[in-house]
N, C-alpha and C positions, 0 to 999 in steps of 0.2 A: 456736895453731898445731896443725892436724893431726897425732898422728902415724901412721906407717906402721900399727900396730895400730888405730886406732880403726875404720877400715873396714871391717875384717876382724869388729872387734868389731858393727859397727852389721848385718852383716847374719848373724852368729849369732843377735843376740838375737831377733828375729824365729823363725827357724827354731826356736831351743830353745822359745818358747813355743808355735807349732805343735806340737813333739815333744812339751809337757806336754799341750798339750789334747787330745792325738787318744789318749795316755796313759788322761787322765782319761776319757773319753769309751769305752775300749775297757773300762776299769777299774768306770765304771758300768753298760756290759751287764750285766759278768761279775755285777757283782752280783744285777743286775735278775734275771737266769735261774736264780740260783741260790734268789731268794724265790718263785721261778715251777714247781713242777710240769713236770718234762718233759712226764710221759703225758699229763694233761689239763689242763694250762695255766694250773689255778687256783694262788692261791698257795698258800706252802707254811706248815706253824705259824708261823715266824717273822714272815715278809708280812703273813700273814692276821693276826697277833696287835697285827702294827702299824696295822694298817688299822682291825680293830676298837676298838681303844681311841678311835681319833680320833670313830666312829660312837660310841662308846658317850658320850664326852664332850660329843659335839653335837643328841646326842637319847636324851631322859632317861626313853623309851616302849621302849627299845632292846630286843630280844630274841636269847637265845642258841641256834642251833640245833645238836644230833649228828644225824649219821646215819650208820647202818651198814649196811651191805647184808648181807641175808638170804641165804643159799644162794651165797654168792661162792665158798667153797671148796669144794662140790658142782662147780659150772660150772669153775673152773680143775681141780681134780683130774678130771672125764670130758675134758673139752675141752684143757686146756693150759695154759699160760700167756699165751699170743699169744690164746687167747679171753677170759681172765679180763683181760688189756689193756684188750680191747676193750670191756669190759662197763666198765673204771673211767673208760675214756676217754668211754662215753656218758653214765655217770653224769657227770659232772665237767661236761659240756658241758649237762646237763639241767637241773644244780644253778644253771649259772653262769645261763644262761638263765630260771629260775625267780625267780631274785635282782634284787629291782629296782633302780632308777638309784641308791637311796641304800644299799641293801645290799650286801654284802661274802661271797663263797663262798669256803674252800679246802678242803684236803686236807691231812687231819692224818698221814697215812699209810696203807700197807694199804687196807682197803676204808673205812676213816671219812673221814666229810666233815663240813666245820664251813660257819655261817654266820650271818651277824648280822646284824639286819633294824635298820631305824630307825624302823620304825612297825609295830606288831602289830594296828592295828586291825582286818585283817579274816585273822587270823590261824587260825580255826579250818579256814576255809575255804581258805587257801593252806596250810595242810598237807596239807589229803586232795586238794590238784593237787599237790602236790610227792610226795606216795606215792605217788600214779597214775601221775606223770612216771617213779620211779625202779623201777617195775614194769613197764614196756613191753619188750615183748622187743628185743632188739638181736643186728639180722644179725650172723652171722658165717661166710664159709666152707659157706652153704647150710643152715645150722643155726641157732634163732631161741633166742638164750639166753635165758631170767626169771631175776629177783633179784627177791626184797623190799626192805623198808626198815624199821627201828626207828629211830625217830625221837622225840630228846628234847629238850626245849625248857624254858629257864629264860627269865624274864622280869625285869631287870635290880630294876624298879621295885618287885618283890616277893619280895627279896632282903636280907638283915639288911644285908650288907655288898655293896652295888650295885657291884661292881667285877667287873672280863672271867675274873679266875680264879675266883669264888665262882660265877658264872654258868655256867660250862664245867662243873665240880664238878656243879653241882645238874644239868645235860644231860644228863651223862655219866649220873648214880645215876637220872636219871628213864630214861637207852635203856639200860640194863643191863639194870631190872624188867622193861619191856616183851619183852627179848631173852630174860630167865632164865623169861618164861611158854611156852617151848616144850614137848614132852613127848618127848624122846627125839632131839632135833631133826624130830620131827613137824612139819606147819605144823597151826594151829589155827585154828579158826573164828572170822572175826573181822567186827565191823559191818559194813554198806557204807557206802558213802563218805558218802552222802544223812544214813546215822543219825550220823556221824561227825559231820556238819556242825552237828547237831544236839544233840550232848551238849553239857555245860556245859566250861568254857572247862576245867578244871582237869582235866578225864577227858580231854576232846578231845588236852591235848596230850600222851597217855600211848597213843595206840592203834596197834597193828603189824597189817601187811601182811605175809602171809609168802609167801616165793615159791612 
């Protein structure tokens, strides 16, 4: 026998599980955007650190890239802040674009970007397109900003200990060198892209573009 409550009861529970899932649902955005980059969309160290690991576990060719961009705080200090946006925002969108179907790009903060490739085989030459991509000036306001790029690259497979922190580690001390051969913050003479493509794999992945 019915009672007076179970009716009441039978179309709660309906409604409370709508009320969890639209919950849950509202609750995995928050998350999503919080692994997301406002400015440029890419993820963020967290995201990106998740995403790499699974690349890094499913291809054992896997490579780690830094970059930092040349001359960003020249361009925000004349320009603004709302121009130095705009310069991370085209970076961010160059990077994500440059990045193929199995690789992974974010933003570690400030003007660094991370990325990790699942196949380096034609790797000398998709860095001197990915410094030429992060050297193109970008409109702003009637005004056409440049940046460089130093750009470091570990390779997971030539690594004592093949894991995403030793890989970032060795990135990071290879785009520091690159960045610390400036001369006063000069920019300095450096290959073109043709001789770039053409050194050996282990110089190739140590050469700067300065803005």
């Amino acid at each position: 026998m019915m009672t007076h409550t179970e009716p009441v009861l039978q179309l709660l529970v309906p409604l409370l599980a709508g009320g969890w899932a639209l919950h849950a649902i509202r609750l995995y955005r928050r998350l999503h955007c919080v692994r997301r980059d406002p400015l440029t969309g890419l993820l963020t160290r967290e995201g990106w650190s998740r995403a790499a690991d699974r690349v890094i576990r499913r291809h054992r060719g896997a490579t780690v890239l830094l970059a930092d961009l040349n001359g960003f705080k020249a361009v925000n200090d004349r320009h603004g802040h709302d121009a130095g946006d705009a310069v991370l925002a085209a970076a961010g969108e160059r990077l994500a674009a440059w990045c193929g179907r199995n690789d992974v790009a974010g933003r570690l903060g400030g003007d660094e970007f991370v990325a990790v490739l699942a196949d380096d085989a034609r790797l000398r030459d998709r860095l001197a397109d990915l410094a030429e991509l992060l050297r193109q000036p970008v409109a702003h306001n009637g005004e056409q900003l440049r940046v460089g790029a130093s750009i470091g690259v570990a390779r997971l497979a030539e690594l004592d200990a093949p894991t995403l922190a030793a890989a970032l580690k060795a990135a990071d001390t290879a785009m520091y060198q690159i960045k610390g051969r400036t001369r006063g913050g000069r920019r300095l003479l450096v290959p073109a892209l043709a001789a770039v493509r053409r050194l050996p794999v282990a110089i190739a992945h140590r050469f700067r573009l300065a803005a």
